[in-house]
N, C-alpha and C positions, 0 to 999 in steps of 0.2 A: 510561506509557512515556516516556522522558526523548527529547532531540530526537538523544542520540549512539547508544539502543537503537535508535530509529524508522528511522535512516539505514543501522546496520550491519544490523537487519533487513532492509532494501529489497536492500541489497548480496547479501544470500545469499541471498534469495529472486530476485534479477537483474531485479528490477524497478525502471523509473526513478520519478521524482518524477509525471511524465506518464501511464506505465502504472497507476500507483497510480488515477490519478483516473479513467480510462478504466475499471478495473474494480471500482471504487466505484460508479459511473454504471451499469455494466453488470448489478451485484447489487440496484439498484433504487435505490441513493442518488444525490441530485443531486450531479454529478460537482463537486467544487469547484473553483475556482478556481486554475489553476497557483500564483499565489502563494500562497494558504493552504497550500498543501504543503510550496513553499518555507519557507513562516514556521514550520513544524510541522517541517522539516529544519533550520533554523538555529536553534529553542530560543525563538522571538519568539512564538510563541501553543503552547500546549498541544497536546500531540495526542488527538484525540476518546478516549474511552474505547473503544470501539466498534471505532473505526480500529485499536488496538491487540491489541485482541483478536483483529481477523480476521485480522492482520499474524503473531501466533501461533497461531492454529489453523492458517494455511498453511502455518506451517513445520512444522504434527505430520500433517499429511496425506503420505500418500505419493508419491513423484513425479508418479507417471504420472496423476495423481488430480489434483495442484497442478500440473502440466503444462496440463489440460482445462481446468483454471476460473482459468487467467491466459492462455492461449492468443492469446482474442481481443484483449485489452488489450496483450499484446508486439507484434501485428499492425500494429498503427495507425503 
């Protein structure tokens, strides 16, 4: 996933750079560092493989379904 996919991903999905990390942290991964996100939003480090993939399986999940399992992390 390129850093202009990863961004216009977050954008449709309504999650910010923040909530990304908060429900990385929350699915059992150590939440990363605001700036690794950043850097992964600007094109300056890679984004995980991993990161990517969960970034598209949310989008193929159903609302009300990716509504539940981003819930917590829009909260904060």
């Amino acid at each position: 996933m390129t850093d202009d996919e990863f961004t216009e991903t977050l954008r449709r999905l309504g999650l910010s750079q923040a909530a990304l990390a908060r429900l990385l942290d929350d699915l059992g991964e150590q939440q990363p560092a605001p700036t690794t996100v950043w850097r992964w939003a600007d094109g300056r480090s890679r984004v995980p493989i991993g990161v990517g993939a969960l970034l598209r399986l949310l989008e193929q999940l159903p609302t009300d379904l990716r509504s539940q399992v981003t819930r917590k992390a829009l909260r904060a």
